[in-house]
C-alpha positions as CSV (number, residue, x, y, z in Angstrom):
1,X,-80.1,-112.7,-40.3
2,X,-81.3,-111.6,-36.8
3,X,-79.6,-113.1,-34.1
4,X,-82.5,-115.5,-32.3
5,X,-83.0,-116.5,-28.5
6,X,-81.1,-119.9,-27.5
7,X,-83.3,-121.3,-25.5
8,X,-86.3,-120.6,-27.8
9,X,-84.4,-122.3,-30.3
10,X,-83.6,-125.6,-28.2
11,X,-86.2,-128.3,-30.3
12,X,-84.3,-126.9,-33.2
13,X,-81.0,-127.2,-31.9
14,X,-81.7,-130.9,-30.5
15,X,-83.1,-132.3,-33.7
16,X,-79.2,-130.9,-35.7
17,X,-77.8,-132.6,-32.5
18,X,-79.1,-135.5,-32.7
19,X,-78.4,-136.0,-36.7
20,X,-74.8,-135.2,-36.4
21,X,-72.2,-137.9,-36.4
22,X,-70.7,-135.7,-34.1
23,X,-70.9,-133.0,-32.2
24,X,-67.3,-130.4,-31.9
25,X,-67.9,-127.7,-29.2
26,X,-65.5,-124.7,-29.0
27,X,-66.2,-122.0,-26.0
28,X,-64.3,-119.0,-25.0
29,X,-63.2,-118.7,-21.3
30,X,-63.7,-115.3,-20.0
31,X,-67.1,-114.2,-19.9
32,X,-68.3,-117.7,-21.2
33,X,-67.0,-120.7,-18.9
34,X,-66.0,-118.3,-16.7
35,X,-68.0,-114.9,-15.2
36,X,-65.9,-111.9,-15.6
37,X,-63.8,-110.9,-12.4
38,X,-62.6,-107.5,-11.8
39,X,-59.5,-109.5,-11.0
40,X,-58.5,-111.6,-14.4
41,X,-56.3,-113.7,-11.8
42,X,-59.3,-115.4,-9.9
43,X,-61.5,-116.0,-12.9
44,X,-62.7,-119.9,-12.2
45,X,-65.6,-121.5,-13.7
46,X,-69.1,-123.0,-12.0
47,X,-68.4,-126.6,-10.9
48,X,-71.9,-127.6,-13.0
49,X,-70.0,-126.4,-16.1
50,X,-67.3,-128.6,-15.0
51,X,-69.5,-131.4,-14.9
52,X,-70.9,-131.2,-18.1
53,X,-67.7,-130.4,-19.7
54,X,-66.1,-133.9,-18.3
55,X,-69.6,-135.6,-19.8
56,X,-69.2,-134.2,-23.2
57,X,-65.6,-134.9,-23.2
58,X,-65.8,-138.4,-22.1
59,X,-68.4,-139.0,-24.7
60,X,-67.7,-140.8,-28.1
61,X,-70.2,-138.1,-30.1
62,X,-68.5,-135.6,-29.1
63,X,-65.0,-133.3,-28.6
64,X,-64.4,-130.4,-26.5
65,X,-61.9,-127.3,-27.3
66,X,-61.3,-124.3,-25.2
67,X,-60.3,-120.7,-27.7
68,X,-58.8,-118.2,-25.3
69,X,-56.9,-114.9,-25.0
70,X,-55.2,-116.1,-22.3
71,X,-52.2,-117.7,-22.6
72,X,-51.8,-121.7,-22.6
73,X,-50.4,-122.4,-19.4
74,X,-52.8,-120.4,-18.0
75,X,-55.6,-121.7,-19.6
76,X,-54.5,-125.7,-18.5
77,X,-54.2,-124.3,-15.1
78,X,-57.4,-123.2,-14.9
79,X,-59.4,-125.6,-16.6
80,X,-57.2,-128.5,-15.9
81,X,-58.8,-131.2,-18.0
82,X,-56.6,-133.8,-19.6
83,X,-58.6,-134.5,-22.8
84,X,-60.1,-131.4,-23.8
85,X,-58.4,-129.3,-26.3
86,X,-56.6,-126.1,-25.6
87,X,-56.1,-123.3,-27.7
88,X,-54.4,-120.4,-26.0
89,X,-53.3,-116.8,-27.1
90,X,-56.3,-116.5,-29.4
91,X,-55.7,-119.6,-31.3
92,X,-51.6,-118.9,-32.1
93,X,-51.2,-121.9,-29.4
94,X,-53.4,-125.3,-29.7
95,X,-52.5,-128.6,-28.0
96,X,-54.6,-131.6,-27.0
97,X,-54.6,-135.2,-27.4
98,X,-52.1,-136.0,-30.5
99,X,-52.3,-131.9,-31.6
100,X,-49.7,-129.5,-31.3
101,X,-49.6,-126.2,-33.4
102,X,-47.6,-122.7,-33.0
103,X,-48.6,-120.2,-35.8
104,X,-44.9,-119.8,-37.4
105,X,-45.5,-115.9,-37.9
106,X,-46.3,-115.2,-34.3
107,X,-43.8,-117.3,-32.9
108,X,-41.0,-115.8,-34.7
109,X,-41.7,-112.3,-33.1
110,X,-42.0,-113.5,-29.4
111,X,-39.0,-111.2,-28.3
112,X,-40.2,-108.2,-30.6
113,X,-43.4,-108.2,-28.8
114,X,-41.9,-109.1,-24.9
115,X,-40.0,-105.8,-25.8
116,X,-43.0,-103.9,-26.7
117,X,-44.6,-104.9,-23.2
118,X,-42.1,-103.9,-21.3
119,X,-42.0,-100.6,-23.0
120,X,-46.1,-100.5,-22.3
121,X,-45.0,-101.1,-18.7
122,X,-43.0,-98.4,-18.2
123,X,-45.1,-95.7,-19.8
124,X,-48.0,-96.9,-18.5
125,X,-47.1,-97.7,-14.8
126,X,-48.2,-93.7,-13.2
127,X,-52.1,-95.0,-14.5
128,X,-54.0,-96.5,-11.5
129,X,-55.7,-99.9,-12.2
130,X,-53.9,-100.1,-15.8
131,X,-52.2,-103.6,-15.8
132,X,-49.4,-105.0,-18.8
133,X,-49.8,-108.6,-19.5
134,X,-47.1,-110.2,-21.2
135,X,-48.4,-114.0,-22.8
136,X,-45.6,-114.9,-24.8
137,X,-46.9,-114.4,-27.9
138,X,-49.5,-111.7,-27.7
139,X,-49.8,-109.3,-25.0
140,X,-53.1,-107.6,-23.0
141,X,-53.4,-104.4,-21.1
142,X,-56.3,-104.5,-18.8
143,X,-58.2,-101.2,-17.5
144,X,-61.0,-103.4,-15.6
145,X,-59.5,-101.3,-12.5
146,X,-58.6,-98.0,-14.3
147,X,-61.1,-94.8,-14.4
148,X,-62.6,-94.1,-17.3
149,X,-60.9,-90.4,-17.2
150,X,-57.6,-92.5,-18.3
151,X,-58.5,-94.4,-21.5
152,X,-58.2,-91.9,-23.4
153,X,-54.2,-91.5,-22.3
154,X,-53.6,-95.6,-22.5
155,X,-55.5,-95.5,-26.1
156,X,-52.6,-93.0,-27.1
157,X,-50.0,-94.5,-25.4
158,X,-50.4,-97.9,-26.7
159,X,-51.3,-96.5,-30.4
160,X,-47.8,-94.4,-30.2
161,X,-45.8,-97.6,-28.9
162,X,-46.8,-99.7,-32.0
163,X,-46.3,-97.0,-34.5
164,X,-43.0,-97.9,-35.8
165,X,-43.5,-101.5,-35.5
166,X,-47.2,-101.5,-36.9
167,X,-46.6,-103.9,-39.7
168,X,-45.7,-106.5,-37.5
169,X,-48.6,-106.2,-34.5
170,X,-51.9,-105.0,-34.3
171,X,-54.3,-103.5,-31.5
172,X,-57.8,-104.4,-31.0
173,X,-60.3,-103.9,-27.9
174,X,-62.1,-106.4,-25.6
175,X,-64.0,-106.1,-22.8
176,X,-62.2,-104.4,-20.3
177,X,-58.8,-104.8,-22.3
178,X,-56.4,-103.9,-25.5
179,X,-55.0,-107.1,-26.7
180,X,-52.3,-106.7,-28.7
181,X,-51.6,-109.6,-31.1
182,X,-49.0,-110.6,-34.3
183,X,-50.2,-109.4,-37.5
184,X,-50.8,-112.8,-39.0
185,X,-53.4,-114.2,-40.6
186,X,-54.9,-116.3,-37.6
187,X,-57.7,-116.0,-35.9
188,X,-60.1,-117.9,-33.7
189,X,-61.9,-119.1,-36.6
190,X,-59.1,-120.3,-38.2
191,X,-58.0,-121.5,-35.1
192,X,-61.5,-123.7,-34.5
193,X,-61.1,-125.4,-38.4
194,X,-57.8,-126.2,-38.0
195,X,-58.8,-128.3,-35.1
196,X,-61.4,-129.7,-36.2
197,X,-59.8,-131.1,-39.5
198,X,-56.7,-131.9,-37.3
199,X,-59.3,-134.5,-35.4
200,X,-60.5,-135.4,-38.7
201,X,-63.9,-134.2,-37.8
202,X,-64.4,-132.0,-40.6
203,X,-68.2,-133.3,-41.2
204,X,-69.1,-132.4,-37.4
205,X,-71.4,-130.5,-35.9
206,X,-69.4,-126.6,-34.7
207,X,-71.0,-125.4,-31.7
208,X,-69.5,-122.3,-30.2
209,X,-70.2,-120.4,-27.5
210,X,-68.1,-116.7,-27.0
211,X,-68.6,-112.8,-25.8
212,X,-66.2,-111.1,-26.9
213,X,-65.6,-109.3,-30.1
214,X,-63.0,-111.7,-30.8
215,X,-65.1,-114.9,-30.9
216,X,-67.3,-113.0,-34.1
217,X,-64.1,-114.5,-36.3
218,X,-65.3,-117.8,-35.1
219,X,-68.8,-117.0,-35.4
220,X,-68.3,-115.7,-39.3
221,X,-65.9,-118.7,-40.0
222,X,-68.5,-121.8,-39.1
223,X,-71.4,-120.1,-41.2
224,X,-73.0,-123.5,-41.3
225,X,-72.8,-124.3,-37.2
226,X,-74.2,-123.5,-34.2
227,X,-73.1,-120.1,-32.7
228,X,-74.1,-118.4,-29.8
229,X,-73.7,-115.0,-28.4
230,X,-73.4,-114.6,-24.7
231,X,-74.8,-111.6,-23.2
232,X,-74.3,-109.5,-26.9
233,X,-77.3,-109.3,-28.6
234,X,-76.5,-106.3,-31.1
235,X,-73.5,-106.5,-33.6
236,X,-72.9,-109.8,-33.4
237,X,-73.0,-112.4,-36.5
238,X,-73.9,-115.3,-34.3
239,X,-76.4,-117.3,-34.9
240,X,-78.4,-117.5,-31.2
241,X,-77.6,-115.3,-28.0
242,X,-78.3,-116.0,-24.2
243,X,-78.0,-112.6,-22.5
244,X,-76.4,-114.0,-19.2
245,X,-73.0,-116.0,-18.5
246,X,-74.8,-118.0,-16.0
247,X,-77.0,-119.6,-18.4
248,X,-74.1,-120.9,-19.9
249,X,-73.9,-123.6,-17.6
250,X,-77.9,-124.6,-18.2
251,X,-77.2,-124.7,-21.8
252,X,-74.3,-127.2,-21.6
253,X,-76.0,-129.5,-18.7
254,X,-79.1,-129.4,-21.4
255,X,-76.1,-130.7,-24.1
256,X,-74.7,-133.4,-21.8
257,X,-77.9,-134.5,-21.2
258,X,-78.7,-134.7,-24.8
259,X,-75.7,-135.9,-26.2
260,X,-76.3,-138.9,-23.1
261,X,-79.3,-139.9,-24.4
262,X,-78.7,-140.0,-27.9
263,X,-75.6,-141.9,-27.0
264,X,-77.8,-144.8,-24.9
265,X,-80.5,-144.7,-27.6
266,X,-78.0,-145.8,-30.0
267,X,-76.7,-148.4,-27.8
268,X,-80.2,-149.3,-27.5
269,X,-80.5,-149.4,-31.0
């Protein structure tokens, strides 16, 4: 199925809205909520995202979750939002209101991997703009900063320090970054269910929003909800695509607003 327009798609989109009993929304951080930084440290989202973030959240139709690469503390910091859910490290680390979960595989190998990143450190500190990230239980290695001369030698580098141990941890590639994760099987997608069943919302409405390669295991695990690409219009199984991160901020006001009036109609009603 080609991957459609959002915005075309919006009567469509209110009209599955509208009939839900409710409406769970799952969005990625970097690159969605929040633009892309050179420095990962500053990344902030828009205040209008903000707003209409606190408006779904507060609203009985509907629950809010945040899937990220970055680790949780992190992630709290930034968004710092007391009911919305949080999912950190790619969905190995979720808590919210009543939820708490730790994948059991991942957390046993927390000083396995803290060892393999500070081995990355060392053989990777000569490489200008190369950067070790150590979350706990995964690790990133950003070249946002690096020349593209030098990928080629972090590529190798990182490929040769999981080698003996690559039964236990994978590699994959993001934008601007190598994340290096547990081998479990756990995933954003996974991640995203689990949540929703833990709520006991298992008949809602999934919206999610993502750009990374990462968010396409959400995308293929909610076959039946609302998923949309941002700025990735090619190779991506999502359902709908908006090719800039700022419109990500019109398309949630546009959801607030929605799930508002919906909300007073019933009342109404």
């Amino acid at each position: 199925m080609m991957t459609q327009p959002l915005f075309d798609h919006l009567p469509q989109i209110a009209s599955s809205v509208r009939a839900a009993s409710h409406v769970f929304l799952s969005l990625d951080f970097d690159g969605t909520l929040a633009p892309i930084n050179i420095d990962p440290g500053v990344a902030s989202m828009p205040l209008e995202s903000r707003r209409a973030l606190k408006t779904l959240e507060a609203g009985d139709r509907s629950s809010v979750a945040i899937i990220s690469g970055r680790a949780l503390p992190d992630l709290r910091e930034r968004v710092r939002m007391e009911e919305i859910i949080y999912a950190g490290n790619h969905g190995l680390e979720i808590v919210g209101p009543g939820l708490h979960f730790i994948e059991p595989t991942a957390a046993s190998r927390v000083e396995g991997l803290e060892e393999l990143a500070r081995h990355l450190q060392v053989r990777l500190r000569h490489i200008p703009g190369v950067e070790v990230e150590s979350k706990v239980l995964t690790a990133s290695i950003h070249f946002r900063r690096a020349s593209q001369s030098s990928l080629d030698e972090v590529h190798r580098t990182i490929q040769s320090a999981l080698a003996p141990v690559g039964s236990l941890f994978q590699v994959t590639q993001g934008l601007k970054v190598f994340e290096i994760r547990p081998r479990v099987n756990w995933h954003k997608g996974l991640a995203v269910r689990w949540i929703r069943e833990a709520l006991g919302r298992s008949d809602a409405l999934a919206l999610y929003m993502g750009d990374d390669l990462t968010d396409e295991d959400a995308f293929r695990a909610l076959p039946d909800g609302i998923t949309i690409s941002v700025g990735r219009t090619n190779g991506t199984c999502a359902r709908y695509y908006i090719e800039t991160q700022e419109s990500v901020q019109d398309f949630l006001q546009w959801l607030a607003g929605l799930l508002g009036n919906t909300a007073a109609a019933g009342q109404r009603g």
